[in-house]
C-alpha positions in Angstrom: 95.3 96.0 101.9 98.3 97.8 101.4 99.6 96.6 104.9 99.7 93.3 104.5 101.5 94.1 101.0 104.2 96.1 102.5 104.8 93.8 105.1 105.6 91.1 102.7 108.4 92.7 100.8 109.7 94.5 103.9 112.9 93.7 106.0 112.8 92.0 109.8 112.9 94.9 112.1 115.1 92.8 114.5 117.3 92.2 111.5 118.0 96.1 111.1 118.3 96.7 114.9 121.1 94.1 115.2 123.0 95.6 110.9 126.0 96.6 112.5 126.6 100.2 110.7 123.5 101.0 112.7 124.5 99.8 116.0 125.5 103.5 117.0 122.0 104.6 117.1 121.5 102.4 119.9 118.2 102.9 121.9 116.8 105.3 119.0 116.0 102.0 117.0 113.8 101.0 119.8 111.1 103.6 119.2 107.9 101.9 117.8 107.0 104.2 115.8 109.7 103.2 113.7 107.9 99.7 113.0 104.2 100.2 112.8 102.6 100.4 109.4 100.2 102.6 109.3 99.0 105.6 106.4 101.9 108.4 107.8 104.1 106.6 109.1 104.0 104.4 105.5 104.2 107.4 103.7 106.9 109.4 105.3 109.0 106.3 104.5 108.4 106.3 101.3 109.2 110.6 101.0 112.4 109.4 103.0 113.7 106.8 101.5 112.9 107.8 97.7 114.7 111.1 98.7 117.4 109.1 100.1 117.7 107.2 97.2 118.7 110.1 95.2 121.8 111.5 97.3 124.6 110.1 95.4 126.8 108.7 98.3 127.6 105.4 99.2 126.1 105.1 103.0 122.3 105.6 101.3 120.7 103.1 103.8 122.4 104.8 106.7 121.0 108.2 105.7 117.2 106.8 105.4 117.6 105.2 108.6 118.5 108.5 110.0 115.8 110.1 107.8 113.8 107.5 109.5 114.2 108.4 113.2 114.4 112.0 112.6 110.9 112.0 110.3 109.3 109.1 112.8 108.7 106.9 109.4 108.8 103.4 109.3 112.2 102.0 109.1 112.4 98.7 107.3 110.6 100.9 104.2 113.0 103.7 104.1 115.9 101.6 103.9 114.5 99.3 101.3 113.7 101.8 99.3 116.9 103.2 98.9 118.0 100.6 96.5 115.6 102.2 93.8 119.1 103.4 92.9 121.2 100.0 92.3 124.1 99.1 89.9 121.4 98.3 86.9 119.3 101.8 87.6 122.4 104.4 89.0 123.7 104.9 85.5 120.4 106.2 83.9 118.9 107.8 86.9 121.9 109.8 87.5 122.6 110.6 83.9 118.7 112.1 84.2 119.2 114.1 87.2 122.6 115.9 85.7 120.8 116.7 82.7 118.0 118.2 85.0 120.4 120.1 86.8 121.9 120.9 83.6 118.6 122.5 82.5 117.8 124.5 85.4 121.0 126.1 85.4 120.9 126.8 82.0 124.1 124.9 80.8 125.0 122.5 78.0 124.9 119.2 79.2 128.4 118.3 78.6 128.4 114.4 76.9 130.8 112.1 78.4 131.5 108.5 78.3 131.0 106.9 81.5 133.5 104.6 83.3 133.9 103.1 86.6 137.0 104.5 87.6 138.6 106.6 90.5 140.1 108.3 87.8 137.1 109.2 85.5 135.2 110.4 88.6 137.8 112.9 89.7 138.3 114.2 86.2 134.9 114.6 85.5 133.0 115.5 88.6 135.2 118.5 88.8 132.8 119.7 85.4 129.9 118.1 86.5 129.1 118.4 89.9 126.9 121.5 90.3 124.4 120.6 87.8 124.6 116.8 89.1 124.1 117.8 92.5 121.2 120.1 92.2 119.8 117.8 89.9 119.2 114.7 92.7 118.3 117.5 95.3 115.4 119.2 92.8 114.4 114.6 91.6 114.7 113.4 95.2 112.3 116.4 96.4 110.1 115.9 93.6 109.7 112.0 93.5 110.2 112.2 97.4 106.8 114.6 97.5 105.3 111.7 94.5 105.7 109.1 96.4 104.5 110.6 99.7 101.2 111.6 98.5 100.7 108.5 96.1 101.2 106.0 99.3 98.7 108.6 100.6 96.1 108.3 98.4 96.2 104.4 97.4 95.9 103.9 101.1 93.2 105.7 101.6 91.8 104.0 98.1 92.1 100.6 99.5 91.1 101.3 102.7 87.6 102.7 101.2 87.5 99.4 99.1 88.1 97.5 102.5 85.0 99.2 104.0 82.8 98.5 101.3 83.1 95.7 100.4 83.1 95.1 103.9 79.8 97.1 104.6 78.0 95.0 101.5 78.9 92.0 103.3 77.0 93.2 106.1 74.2 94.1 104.0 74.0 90.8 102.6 74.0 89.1 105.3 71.9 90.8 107.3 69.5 90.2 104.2 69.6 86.5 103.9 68.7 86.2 107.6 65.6 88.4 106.8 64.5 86.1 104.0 65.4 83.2 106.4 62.9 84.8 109.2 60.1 86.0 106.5 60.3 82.2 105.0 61.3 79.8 107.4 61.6 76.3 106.6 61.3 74.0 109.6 62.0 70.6 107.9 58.1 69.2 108.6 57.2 69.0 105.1 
């Protein structure tokens, strides 16, 4: 079941209540919708943090807790799921989304060496930023939409599974103790 999945790879929710960038929330964090797992609230968290993880600012996990309380999705999920975008996958998933934005507007995609400098980024955002930004607004609503209705359906997929497996079961038992009655065997013989 997807639940117990979930739960597994999922931060402490007494561990996020007490981070201490989030202590400003204060009795918002105490909602309990925040920490059930359930279909919607599962999915929502995943549209909210995958969306999240696309905003290219530093403060990622703040915003998909915020995303959290505002869109009543689980918590723990939308901030783990922000660091889709880490140091390893920022590079190539941000090089994607300029070229995207790039495309839409119908511009060159200017090539550029990329370096981890104050310096680079303020020389080169100036030409880049428009098609950059649009680009992790039109990938985070897209893979944000994805994942929501993805989590939606493999729920619902495994939850079928659950209760069929779960009605054969039944079935099966409910047969051996009719072959049990029709053919009793009382130890006499």
């Amino acid at each position: 079941m997807p639940r117990k999945f979930i739960k597994r790879y999922t931060p402490d929710p007494q561990s996020i209540k007490d981070h201490k960038h989030l202590k400003f929330l204060g009795s918002l964090l105490h909602n309990p919708n925040l920490w059930h797992m359930h279909r919607r609230n599962v999915a929502r968290a995943f549209a909210v943090g995958v969306f999240c993880a696309f905003i290219p600012v530093p403060f990622q996990m703040l915003l998909a807790a915020i995303g959290a309380i505002m869109f009543n999705a689980n918590m723990p999920i939308s901030v783990a799921l922000v660091w889709i975008t880490n140091p390893l996958t920022m590079p190539p998933m941000f090089y994607g989304t300029y070229k995207l934005g790039a495309w839409i507007l119908g511009l060159a995609p200017i090539n550029f060496n990329f370096e981890l400098s104050f310096k680079w980024l303020s020389d080169s955002l100036s030409e880049i930023w428009q098609p950059f930004l649009l680009g992790c607004f039109v990938s985070g609503i897209f893979f944000s939409i994805l994942a929501y209705f993805t989590i939606r359906i493999i729920w619902r997929i495994s939850v079928s599974r659950a209760w069929q497996e779960r009605k054969e079961r039944y079935k099966a038992k409910r047969a051996l103790k009719k072959a049990q009655k029709n053919n009793p065997s009382d130890g006499s013989e």
